[in-house]
N, C-alpha and C positions, 0 to 999 in steps of 0.2 A: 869660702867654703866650697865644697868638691859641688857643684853645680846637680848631681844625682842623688844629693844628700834631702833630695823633695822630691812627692813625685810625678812622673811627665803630667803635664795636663790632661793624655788619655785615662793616666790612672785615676787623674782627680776627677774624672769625669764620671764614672762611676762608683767612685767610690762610698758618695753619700746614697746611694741607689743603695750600696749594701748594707752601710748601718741603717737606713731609714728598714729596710728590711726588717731587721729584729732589734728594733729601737722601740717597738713596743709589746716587748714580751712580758706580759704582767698575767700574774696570778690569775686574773678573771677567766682567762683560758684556758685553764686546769695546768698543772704542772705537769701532771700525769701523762699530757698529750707525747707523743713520741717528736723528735725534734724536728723531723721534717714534716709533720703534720701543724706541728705550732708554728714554725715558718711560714707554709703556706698560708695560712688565716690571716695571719698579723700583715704579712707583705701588701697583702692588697687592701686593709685599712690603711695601712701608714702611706702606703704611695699616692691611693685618696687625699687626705690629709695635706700634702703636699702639692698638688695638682689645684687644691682650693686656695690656697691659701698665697699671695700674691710676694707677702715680704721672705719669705722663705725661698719661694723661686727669686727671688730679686738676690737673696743672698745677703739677706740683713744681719749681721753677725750678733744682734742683740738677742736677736730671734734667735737663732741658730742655736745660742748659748741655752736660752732656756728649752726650748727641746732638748739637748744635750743631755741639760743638768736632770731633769725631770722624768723624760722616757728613755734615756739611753746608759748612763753609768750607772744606774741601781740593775741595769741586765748585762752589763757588761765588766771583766774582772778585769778594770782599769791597772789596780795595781800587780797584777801577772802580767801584762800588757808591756807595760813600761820596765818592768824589771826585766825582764826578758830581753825587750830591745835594747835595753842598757847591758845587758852582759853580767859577767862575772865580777865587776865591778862595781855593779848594785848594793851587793854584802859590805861591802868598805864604804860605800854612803854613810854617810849620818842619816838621821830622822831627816833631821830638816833639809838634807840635803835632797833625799828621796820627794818630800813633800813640791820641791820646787821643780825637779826633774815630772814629777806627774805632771803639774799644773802647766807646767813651759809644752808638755808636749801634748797634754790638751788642746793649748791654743794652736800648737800644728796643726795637727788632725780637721781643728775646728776650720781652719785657714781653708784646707785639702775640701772639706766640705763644700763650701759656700760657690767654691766654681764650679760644684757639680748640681747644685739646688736648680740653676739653670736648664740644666740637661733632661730634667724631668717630664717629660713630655706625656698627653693624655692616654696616649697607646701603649705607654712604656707596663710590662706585665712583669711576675716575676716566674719564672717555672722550675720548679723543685724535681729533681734529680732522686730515682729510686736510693732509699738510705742503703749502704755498705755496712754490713756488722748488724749486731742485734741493740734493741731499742733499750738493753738492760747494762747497756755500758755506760760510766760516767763519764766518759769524753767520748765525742763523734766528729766525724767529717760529714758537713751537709753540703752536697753538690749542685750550684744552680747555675740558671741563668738569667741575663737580663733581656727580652726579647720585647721589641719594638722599633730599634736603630735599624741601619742598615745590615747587620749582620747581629748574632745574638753575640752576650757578652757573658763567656764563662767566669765563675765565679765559684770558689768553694770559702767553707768557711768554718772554724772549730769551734763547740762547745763542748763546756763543762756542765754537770748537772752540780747543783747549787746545794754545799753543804747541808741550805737550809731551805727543806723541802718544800717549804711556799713558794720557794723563789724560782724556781723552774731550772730551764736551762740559761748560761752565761755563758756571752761570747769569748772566743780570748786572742783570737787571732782570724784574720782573712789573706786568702788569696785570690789575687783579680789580676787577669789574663796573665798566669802563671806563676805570679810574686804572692809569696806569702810576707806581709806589708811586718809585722814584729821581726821578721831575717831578714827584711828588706834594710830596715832602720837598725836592726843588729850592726851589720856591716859596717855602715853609714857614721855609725854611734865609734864606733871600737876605735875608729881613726882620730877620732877627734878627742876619744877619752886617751889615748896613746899619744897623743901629741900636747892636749894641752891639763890633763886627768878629769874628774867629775865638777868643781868648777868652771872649765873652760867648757865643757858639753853645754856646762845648765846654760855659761853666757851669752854663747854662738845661737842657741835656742831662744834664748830671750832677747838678742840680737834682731832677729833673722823675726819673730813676732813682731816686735817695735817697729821695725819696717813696715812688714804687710799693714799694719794697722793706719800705715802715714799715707797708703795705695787711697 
């Protein structure tokens, strides 16, 4: 597989930095909050959270899984997520094929994560970027950064407001230092479903899991 089809370690490096961000966007924080207000709050419990917590920085992928499963996919529209970086060729899926496409590129993601739980450091802050547009749109761009390394780490990131108005805003896409991560794996995807169709993605994906899990 095309070697770019993951990504650098710098990206992995932040990038749980940015779901740990709005990994726990729950109701208790009003919905109502505008999106870069409910960022801000939540950022600096969950990096707390993280900072305490030993096997998460160690990068325990059991762990990892149930933070995932519990504060993070009920705020995030997993399956906009996946069908997007799967392409036009999501629609021609089957159910079940869709189903295993999610789950396979879960365990990416979750993979992409666990080098970055590391990275967490006690000064690491997040800082939220004046919002662009008005707070009455159902999709925004929230602009941040991550400030504590040596240089800050720009970061933007899209929500959707949630059908269902308990549920606040949902993420559906990031971009970290300058890749928006769903175009990123678009690409990445199209090559692979064009060479070998949406079997050969799901196998290369559950391939390329079964490894990391042998690391």
């Amino acid at each position: 597989m095309n070697s770019n089809f993951y990504f650098s370690s710098a990206l992995s490096k932040v990038l749980l930095s940015v779901l740990l961000t709005v990994s726990g966007l729950a109701s208790a924080f009003g919905a109502e909050q505008a999106p870069d207000q409910f960022i801000q709050n939540m950022s600096n419990e969950i990096l707390d959270i993280v900072r305490k917590d030993p096997a998460l920085k160690a990068g325990d992928l059991q762990k990892i899984g149930v933070l995932v499963d519990t504060k993070l996919l009920t705020h995030v529209n997993f399956q906009r997520m996946t069908a997007a970086a799967v392409g036009p060729a999501w629609r021609q899926a089957s159910p079940e094929q869709q189903k295993r496409l999610q789950d396979e590129f879960k365990m990416l993601l979750m993979r992409s994560y666990s080098g970055a739980l590391s990275q967490v450091k006690d000064n690491y802050s997040i800082a939220v970027k004046p919002l662009r547009g008005t707070v009455t749109e159902n999709e925004v761009v929230v602009r941040t950064e991550i400030r504590g390394g040596s240089e800050p780490v720009p970061l933007d990131y899209r929500l959707e407001k949630s059908a269902d108005s308990d549920a606040g805003w949902r993420i559906y896409n990031f971009n970290i230092l300058g890749i928006w991560m769903v175009d990123n794996y678009r690409s990445q995807f199209s090559q692979e479903i064009n060479a070998k169709g949406i079997d050969g993605l799901i196998a290369t994906l559950s391939e390329r899991n079964k490894s990391n899990n042998r690391k």
